[in-house]
C-alpha positions, 0 to 999 in steps of 0.5 A: 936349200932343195935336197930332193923333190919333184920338178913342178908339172907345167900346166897342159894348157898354158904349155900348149898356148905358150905362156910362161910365167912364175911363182913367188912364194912363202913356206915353213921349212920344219926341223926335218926338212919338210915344208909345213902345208899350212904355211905355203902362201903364194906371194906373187905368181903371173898366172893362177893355174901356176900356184898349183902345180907350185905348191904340189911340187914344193909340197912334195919336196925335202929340204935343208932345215935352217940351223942356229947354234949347230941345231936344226930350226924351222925356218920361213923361206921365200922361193921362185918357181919359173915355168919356161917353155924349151924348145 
């Protein structure tokens, strides 16, 4: 679960052209809450210039550790990011 973090900056160009698309993608969450930067892989994503801004947001992001017998663990998580135009 997300604590705190940036909202990912959508890509100037891909905004102003109109495409949307997503992000799928791995990460370790450590025992603190933060994602281990070596860890972050990109699973699947629509367009590259999304990965990123992906990752720079996730990067910069606070999260709740994976707990096993009331102590914090790290923990492997699988993630979506959607890059939606609103109108």
């Amino acid at each position: 679960e997300r604590l705190a973090g940036p909202s990912p900056v959508y890509p100037p160009l891909l905004k102003e052209a109109g495409i949307e698309g997503q992000v799928v993608f791995e990460m370790i969450i450590d025992t603190l809450g933060h994602p281990e930067p070596s860890s972050f892989r990109v699973i699947t994503s629509t367009n590259r210039q999304f990965e990123q801004a992906a990752k720079d947001a996730v990067m910069r992001g606070v999260y709740r550790p994976g707990r096993m017998r009331g102590h914090p663990v790290r923990v492997l998580v699988r993630q979506p990011i959607s890059f939606t135009i609103r109108h």
